[in-house]
Every structure is written in C-alpha cells, then in structure tokens.
C-alpha positions in Angstrom: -7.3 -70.5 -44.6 -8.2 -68.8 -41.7 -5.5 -69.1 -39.0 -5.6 -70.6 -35.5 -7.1 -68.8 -32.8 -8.4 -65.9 -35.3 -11.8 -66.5 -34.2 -11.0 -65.8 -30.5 -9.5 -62.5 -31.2 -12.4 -60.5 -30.6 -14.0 -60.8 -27.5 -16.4 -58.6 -25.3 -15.4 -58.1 -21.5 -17.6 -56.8 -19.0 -15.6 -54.1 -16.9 -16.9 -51.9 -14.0 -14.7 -48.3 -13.8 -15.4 -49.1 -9.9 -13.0 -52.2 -10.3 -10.3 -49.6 -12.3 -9.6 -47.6 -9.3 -7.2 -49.0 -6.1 -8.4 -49.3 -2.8 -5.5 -47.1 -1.2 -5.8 -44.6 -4.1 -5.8 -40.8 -2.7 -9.3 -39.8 -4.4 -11.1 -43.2 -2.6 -9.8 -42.0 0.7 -10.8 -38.3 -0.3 -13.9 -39.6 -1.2 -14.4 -41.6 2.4 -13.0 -39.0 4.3 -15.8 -36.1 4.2 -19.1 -35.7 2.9 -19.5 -33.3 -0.5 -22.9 -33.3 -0.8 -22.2 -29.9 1.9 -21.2 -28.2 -0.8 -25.4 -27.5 -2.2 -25.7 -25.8 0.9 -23.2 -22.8 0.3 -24.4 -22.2 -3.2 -27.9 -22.8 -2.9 -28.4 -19.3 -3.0 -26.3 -19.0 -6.4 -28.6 -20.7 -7.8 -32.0 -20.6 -9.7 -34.5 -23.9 -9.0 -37.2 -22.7 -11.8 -35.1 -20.9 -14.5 -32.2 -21.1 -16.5 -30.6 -23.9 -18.6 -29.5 -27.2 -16.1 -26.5 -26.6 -14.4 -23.7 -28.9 -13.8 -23.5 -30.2 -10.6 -21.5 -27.6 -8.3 -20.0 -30.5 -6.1 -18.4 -31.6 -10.0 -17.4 -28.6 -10.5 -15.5 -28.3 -7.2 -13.9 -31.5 -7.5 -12.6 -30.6 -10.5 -10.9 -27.7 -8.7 -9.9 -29.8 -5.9 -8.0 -32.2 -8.4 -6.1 -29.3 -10.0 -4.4 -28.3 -6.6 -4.0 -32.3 -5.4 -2.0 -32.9 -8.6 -0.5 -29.7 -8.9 -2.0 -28.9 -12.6 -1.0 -25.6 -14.0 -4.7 -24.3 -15.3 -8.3 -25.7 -15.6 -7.6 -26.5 -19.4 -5.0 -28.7 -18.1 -7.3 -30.3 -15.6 -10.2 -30.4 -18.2 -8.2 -32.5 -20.3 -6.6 -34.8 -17.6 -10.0 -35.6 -16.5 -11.4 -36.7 -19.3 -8.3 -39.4 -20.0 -7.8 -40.5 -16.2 -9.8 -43.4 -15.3 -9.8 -42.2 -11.5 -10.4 -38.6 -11.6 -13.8 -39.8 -14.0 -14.5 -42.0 -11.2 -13.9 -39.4 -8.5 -16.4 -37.0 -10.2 -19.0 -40.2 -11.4 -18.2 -40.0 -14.9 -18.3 -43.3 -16.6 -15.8 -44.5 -19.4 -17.5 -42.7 -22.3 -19.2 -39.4 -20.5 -18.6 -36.4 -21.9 -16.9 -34.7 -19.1 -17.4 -30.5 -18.5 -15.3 -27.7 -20.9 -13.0 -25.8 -19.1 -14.1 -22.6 -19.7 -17.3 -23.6 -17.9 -15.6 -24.7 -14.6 -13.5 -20.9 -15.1 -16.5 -19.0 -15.2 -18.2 -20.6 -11.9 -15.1 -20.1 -10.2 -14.8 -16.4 -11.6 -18.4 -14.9 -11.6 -20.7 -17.5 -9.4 -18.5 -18.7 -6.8 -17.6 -15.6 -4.6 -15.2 -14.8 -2.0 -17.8 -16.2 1.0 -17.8 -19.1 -1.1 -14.7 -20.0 -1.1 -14.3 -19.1 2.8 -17.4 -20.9 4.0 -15.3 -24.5 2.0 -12.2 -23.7 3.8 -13.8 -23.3 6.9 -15.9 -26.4 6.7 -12.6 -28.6 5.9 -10.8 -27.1 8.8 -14.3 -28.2 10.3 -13.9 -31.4 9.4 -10.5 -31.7 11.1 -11.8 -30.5 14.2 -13.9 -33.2 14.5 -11.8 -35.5 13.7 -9.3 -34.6 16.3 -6.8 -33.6 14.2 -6.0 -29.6 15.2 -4.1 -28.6 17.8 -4.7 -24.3 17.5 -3.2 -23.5 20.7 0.4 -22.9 19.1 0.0 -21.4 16.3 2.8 -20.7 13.8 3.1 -17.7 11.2 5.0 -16.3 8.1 4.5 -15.7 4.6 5.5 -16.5 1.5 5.8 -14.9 -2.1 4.0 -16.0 -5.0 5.1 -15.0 -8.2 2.3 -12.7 -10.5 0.8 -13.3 -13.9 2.8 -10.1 -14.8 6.1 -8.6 -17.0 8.5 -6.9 -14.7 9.2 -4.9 -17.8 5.6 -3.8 -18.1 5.0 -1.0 -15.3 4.5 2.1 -14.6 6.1 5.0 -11.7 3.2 6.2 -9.8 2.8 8.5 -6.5 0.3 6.9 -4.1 -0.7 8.4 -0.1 1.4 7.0 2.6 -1.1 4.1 4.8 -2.0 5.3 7.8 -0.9 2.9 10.5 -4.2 1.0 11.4 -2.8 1.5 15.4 -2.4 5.1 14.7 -5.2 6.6 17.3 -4.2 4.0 20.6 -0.5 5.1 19.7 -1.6 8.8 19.3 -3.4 8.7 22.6 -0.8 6.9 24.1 2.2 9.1 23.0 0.1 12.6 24.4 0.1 10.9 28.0 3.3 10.2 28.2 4.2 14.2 26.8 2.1 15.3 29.5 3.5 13.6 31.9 6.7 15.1 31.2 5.0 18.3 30.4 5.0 18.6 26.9 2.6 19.8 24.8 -0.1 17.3 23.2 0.6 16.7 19.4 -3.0 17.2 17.4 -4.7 14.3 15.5 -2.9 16.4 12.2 0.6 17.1 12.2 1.1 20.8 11.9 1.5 22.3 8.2 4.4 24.5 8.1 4.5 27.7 5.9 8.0 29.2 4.5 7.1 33.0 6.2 5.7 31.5 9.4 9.3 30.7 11.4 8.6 27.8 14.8 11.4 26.4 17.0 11.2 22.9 14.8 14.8 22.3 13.2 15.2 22.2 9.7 15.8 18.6 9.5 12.9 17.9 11.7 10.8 20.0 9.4 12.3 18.2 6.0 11.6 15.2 7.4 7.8 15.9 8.5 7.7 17.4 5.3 8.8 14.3 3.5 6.3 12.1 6.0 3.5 13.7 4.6 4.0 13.3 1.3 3.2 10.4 -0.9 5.9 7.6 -1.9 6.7 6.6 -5.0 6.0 2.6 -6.5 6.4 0.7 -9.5 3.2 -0.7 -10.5 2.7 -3.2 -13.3 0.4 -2.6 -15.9 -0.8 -6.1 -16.2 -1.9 -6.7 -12.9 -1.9 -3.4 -11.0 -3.3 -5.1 -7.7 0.2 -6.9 -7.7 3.5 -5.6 -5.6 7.2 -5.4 -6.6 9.1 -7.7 -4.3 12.8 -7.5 -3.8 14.7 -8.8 -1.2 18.2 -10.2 -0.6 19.7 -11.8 -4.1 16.0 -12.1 -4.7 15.4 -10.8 -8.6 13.1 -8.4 -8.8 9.2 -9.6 -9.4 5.7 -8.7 -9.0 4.3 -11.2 -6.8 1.4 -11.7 -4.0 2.5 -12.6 -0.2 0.0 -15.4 1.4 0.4 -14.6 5.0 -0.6 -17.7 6.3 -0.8 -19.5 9.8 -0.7 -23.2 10.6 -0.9 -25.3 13.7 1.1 -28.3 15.2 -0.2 -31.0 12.8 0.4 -28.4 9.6 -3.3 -27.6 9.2 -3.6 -24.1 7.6 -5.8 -22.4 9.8 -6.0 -18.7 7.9 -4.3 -16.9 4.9 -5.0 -13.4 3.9 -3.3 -12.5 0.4 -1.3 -9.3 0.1 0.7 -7.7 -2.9 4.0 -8.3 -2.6 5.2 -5.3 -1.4 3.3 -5.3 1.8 5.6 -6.2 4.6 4.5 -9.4 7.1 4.1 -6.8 10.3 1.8 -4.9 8.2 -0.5 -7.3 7.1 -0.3 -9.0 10.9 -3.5 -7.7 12.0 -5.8 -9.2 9.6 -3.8 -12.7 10.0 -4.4 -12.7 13.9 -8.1 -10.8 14.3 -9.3 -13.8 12.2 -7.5 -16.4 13.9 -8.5 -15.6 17.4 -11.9 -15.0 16.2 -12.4 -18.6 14.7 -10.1 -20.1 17.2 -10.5 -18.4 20.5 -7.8 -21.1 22.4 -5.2 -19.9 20.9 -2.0 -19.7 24.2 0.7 -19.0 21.7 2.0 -17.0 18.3 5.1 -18.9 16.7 6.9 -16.1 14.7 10.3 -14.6 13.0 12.1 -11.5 14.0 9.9 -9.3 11.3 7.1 -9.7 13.7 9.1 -8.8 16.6 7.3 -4.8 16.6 6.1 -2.7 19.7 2.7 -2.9 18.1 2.6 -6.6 17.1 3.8 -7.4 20.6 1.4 -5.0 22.5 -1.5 -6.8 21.0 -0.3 -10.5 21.7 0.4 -9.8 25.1 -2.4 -7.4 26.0 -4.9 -10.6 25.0 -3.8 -12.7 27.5 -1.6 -14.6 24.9 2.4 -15.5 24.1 4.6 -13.9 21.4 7.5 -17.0 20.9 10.0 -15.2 18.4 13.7 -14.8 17.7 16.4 -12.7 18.2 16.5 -9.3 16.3 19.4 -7.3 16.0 19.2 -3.9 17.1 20.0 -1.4 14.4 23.1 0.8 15.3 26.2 2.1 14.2 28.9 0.3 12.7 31.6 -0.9 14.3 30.6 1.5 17.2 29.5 1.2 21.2 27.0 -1.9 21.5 23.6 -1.4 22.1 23.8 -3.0 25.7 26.6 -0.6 27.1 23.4 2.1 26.6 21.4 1.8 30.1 18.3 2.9 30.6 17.9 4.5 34.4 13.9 3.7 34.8 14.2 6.3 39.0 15.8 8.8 36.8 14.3 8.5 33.2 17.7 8.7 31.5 20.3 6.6 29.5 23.8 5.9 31.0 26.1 6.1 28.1 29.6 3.6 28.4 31.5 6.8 29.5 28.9 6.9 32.4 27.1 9.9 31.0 23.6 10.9 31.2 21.4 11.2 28.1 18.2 13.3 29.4 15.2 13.2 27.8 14.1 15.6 25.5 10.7 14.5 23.7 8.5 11.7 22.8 8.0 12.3 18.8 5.0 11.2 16.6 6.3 7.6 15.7 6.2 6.9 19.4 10.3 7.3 20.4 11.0 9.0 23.4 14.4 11.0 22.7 17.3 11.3 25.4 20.4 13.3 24.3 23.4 14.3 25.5 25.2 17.6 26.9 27.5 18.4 23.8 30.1 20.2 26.3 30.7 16.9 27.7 30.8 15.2 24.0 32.9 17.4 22.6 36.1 15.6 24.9 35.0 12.2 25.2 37.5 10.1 24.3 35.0 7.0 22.6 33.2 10.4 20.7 34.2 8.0 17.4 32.6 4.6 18.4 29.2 7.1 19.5 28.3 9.0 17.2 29.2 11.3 14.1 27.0 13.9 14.9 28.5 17.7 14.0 26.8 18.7 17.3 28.3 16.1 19.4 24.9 15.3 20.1 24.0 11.4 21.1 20.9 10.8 20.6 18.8 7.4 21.6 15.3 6.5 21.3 13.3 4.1 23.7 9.7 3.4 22.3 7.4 3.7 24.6 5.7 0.2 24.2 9.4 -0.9 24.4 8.8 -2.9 28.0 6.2 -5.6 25.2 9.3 -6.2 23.5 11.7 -6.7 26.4 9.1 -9.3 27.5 9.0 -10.9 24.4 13.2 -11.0 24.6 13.0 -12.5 28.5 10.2 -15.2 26.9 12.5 -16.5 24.0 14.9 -17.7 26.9 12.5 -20.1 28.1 13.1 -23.8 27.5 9.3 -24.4 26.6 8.9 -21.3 24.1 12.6 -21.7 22.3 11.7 -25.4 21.9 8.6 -23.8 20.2 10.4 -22.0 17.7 12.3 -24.4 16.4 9.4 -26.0 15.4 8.5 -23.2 13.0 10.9 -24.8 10.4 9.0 -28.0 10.4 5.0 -26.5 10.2 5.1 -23.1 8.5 8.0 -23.6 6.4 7.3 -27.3 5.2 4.0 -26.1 4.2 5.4 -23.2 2.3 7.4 -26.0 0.3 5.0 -28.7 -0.1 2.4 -25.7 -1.5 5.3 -24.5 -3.7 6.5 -28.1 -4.7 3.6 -30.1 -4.4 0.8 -28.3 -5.6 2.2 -25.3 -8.1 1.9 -22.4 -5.5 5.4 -21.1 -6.9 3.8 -18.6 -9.9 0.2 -17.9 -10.0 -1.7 -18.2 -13.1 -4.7 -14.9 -12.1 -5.0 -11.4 -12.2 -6.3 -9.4 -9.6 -6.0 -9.8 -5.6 -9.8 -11.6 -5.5 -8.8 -14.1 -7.8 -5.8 -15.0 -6.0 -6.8 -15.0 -2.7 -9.7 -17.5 -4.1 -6.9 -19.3 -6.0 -4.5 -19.2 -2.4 -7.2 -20.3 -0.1 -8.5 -23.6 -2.2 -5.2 -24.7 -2.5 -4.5 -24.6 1.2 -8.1 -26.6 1.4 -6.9 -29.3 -0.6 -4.0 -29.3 1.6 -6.1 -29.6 4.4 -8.6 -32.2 2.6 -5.8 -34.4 1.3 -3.9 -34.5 5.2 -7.1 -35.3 6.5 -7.9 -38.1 4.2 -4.8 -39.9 4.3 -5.3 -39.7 8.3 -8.4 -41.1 8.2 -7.2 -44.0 5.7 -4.1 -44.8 7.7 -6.6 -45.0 10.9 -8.8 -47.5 9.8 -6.8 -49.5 7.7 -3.7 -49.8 10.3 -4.4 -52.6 13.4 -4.0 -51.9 16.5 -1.2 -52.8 19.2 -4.0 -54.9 21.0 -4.7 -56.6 17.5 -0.8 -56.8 17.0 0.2 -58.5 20.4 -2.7 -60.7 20.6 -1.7 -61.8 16.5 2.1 -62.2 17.7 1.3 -64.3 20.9 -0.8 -66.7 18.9 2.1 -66.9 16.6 4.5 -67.4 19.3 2.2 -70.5 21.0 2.6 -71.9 17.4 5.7 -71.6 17.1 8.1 -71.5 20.0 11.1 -71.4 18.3 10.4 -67.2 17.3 9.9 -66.4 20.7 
C-alpha cells in the first residue's frame, strides 16, 4: 500500500540562478560597479576574427582571474574547480546551473602566452581609471614601501655565482657633479673610468685606497636558485633565509594602489625607487608629497623629490658611527671655512671629494696624537679623524628640518594605516604571502592583478554602500515625521 504523501514526493520547481545570488553579495556590486565589456578593447589585437577555433570569451577568462585574487585561491586549478560548484561565481561569469564551465589549463595559458605584460597594465590602469572617476583617489600624498613575497623556489637548490656590480642609474649627474666640486677646490677631475692600477706602475693612492678600488671594480658574489634564477635571496633581521620577489608598491590616502614594480628580493627599496616614482609622476602628475621610511632617506632619492618641486615626508635615520664614541652632532660643519669643528674644538680640513660623492675632512695627527677623547674618536693607527659630508647632503638636511613639521609628521604616521594595511590585507586576504610562478614576468603579471582586484573590490563596495545608504536629508526628514507621530520619542 502505497504510503501517504508518496505521490507528492517528486516534484518539479522552477528556479532562476538569478534568484540564488544575494543582492548585497560582493560579485553583484562587482558586477554594477564597472563595465567589463572594456576588456575586448585591450585584446582585440590578440585576437584572430576569421581563423582559429572559437575562443572563450576573454572578459570570462578575466573574471576567472579576478575571483582567484577576491577569494584568495591558491592556483587556477583551485579556482577552476570552485567555479564550477559555486552558484555565484557561475552567475558572475553567466554560466547557468549545468554549463560546462572552462579547464584550467586553458585560463593558464591565456594568462601565460596571450595576455602580455601591456595587458595586464592597460586593466590596472583602467581600474585605477575607474576610481578616478568616481572620486575616490586622492594622489597628492602618496605613500611607499615594499614588501617580500616568498618564491616558488628550494633555498637548498642554488648555486654561488659572480655577477658585475650595477652601475648606479645616477651615476653621470653625480660624476658631473663630484668634478665641480674638485675643481672648485682644485683637484683634479676624476675620468668617466676609474683608473686601472698596474703592480710596476707606483701612484700616490694608498694601499687601502687601492684594495678598495680594486675590490669596487670587481664583481660580487650571490646565491642564485636554480629553480627560479630571476628570484633574490632575502635576509633580514630574524628573517629565515628565502628567495622571494619585493613588490615596491605605492598607495594613496583612500588605499588605492597606484603603481608596483616587482624586484628580486635582493634588490634594496632605494634601488628600485626610481622606477616606483618616474611612473607615478608620470600617470599622476599632482602628486605634492612622498610618504616614506628611513631606507629612502638617500642623497639621491632626496635630490630628485625635492628638485621636482615635490616633498620627501620620512623618519628619523640614525647616523652610522662609532660605538659608544663622540655623537654625530658634536661634529660641526663650518660652511665660511669648509671645515668640521671636532668636540675638542679642532679643525678637520678637507682633503678630497672621492668617487661615491663624500667630501673627506681630516685631522692634523700632531694634534691627535694628545687629545685626551682620542678613544671616543677614532681608532685610527694614524690618529687620523676622518669625516665625510656628501655633497648632496644640504637634500637630506631639508628632508630632516621637514619631518619636524606638524602637517608632514602627521603624514607619516599615516603610513602605518595605507601602505602597511595594504601589505596585510594583500598578504592575508588575498594569498600574496608565497607566490605560486616562476620567473619575474609572471609575477609582476601575478602582483599587479592582485592589486587590481584590490582596487576593483574597494571600489565596488564604495559604490554599493553609496547608493544603497540614505542620506542625512532622507534620515532627518524620516525622523521628524516619526517624531510628529509620536511625541513621546522626541
């Protein structure tokens, strides 16, 4: 006997995948926030209208991407598989219930072998787009730093190799500037080459000045890994020792990436400055002021901020001297005189400005020999003091006398809550900790989409919050009414 209600147990229901997804869900606002069909027009040229197999549609593809950074998915298998179980991401891309939605390996190559560099740039650049109109940048502080990122690669798997020292990219404006200042106190130009030195041929150099041109000239010595050789060793502090990429990344007021240029690890933030700022000014022109650490602090980084008409806000550094000896503020320089007063109210003359752009003042060993502080100065065997003054040293006094000011030091400690929260929202968030690529073009690619689903999401939930919160006219006028109702809640 067939039991009650058995025939009711099957039934058909008509359901829309439209009706799955929440209003307030992050991929609807996504989705209302910008236009994708902008994509076709940065890879219409990557693509063939009258041969070849049908594509899939590149603004899929890119979503697909884009959901791997939102949701912080560790690889585009990963993602593949998500989206073919999540109702909303099939919805986001315009999948129904039972499409078959793309392999992974087909999203990997587009991403590895169509979509290039200027691909990737021209959909960062049209989010940040995006957010300009809007009204949501404010470029005119801008804050920058970088952070590691840990590479695909075995710190036990890695060769010792010699490679040539970089030439600093500043090296001709500081040569240039170093022979005017020797001529003006009547030394001798250095050439664009520093002088080869032969064992027969004797000169008046010293033989530590010699070892150590010597040594300047030759090549340095790295560890390089032999699964990604484009990747750095990083070590610092109690850091354990990795290969890893630096993203060297700037952001404005509202946490809007505005640039990152990817580095190996072992290339220091001052180094990699100049890429960071020449594209920043170029795309954002307003720029008043840099937001920075101490590593930035150089006479070159300095130089160029100030010399554009622009402010360096930075911190303190602490000047490099000897232990428990004199402190660096007891040496004064005597600008009518060109000397240094020492704290036994000595003069240090000056001597010579050498290649890395130091002018030298020493002292008279006679006089040294019977100072009575000789210990807290120095532990030269010649009794010799000697201190060096750059000669783009007056950029970084300016950028000291600027950290004083109320508006700048307010500034700076803002840097904590823009660059550094989105260094731990990338890191936490959206799996920017460890890198799953090989190779610096790959993870530069990699670096810069994340940041544009950064951008994308912040602009999105903006957006959402705007239109869907009332305003205080709405409010008040909603309260009164409420109030004329009801006296008794006013």
């Amino acid at each position: 006997m067939m039991q009650k209600g058995y025939e009711n147990r099957y039934q058909v229901e008509m359901i829309s995948i439209e009706d799955l997804v929440p209003e307030e869900h992050l991929l609807r606002q996504i989705s209302n926030a910008v236009d994708f069909s902008k994509i076709y027009e940065f890879v219409e040229e990557l693509y063939c209208d009258d041969n070849g197999r049908p594509s899939i549609d590149p603004v899929i593809l890119f979503k697909m991407v884009l959901i791997q950074h939102l949701y912080g998915l560790p690889s585009l298998r990963r993602t593949a598989d998500e989206v073919s179980l999540n109702i909303a991401y099939r919805w986001f891309l315009g999948y129904g219930l039972t499409d078959e939605t793309p392999h992974f390996s087909t999203i990997s190559y587009n991403f590895r072998h169509r979509f290039n560099a200027d691909t990737i740039d021209k959909i960062f650049a049209w989010i940040l787009s995006e957010a300009a109109e809007a009204g949501y940048l404010k470029p005119e502080a801008v804050f920058i730093d970088g952070t590691h990122i840990k590479a695909n690669a075995n710190t036990k798997k890695k060769i010792e190799i010699e490679v040539p020292i970089a030439a600093k990219r500043y090296a001709d404006e500081l040569l240039e500037e170093i022979n005017h200042d020797r001529a003006e106190h009547g030394k001798k130009p250095f050439d664009e080459e520093p002088p080869k030195t032969s064992g027969k041929k004797k000169d008046n150099t010293s033989k530590k000045k010699l070892k150590n041109r010597k040594k300047a000239e030759k090549t340095r010595k790295i560890a390089r890994s032999t699964t990604d050789p484009e990747s750095g060793l990083f070590v610092k502090g109690e850091h354990q020792r990795q290969f890893a990429y630096e993203a060297h990344t700037a952001c404005d007021k509202n946490g809007f990436v505005l640039e990152a240029v990817v580095t190996p690890g072992n290339i220091h933030d001052s180094v990699a400055f100049d890429d960071v700022y020449d594209k920043l000014v170029e795309n954002f022109p307003e720029i008043e002021t840099i937001v920075a650490d101490s590593a930035y602090k150089t006479p070159h980084i300095c130089k160029k901020i100030f010399d554009d008409g622009r402010v360096l806000s930075t911190a303190y550094k602490r000047p490099m001297t000897m232990k428990g000896g004199h402190e660096w503020w007891k040496y004064v320089y005597d600008e009518y005189y060109d000397c240094i007063i020492c704290p036994e109210y000595q003069a240090l003359s000056y001597r010579t400005t050498n290649r890395e752009g130091y002018r030298e003042y020493k002292s008279n060993p006679e006089i040294c020999k019977n100072c009575p502080t000789r210990h807290l100065c120095t532990n030269s065997k010649d009794c010799v003091k000697t201190v060096t003054k750059h000669i783009w040293s007056d950029y970084i006094e300016l950028a000291e006398d600027i950290r004083h000011t109320p508006k700048y030091a307010d500034l700076y400690k803002l840097r904590k809550e823009k660059i550094e929260r989105v260094f731990a929202d990338a890191k936490e968030k959206y799996a920017m900790r460890y890198t799953p690529y090989t190779g610096l073009a790959q993870v530069t690619n990699w670096v810069r989409l994340k940041f544009a689903a950064m951008n994308l999401k912040k602009i999105a939930k903006w957006k959402w919050k705007r239109n869907n919160t009332p305003s205080k006219v709405f409010v008040f006028i909603v309260n009164f009414i409420n109030m004329k109702k009801n006296p008794k809640f006013a």
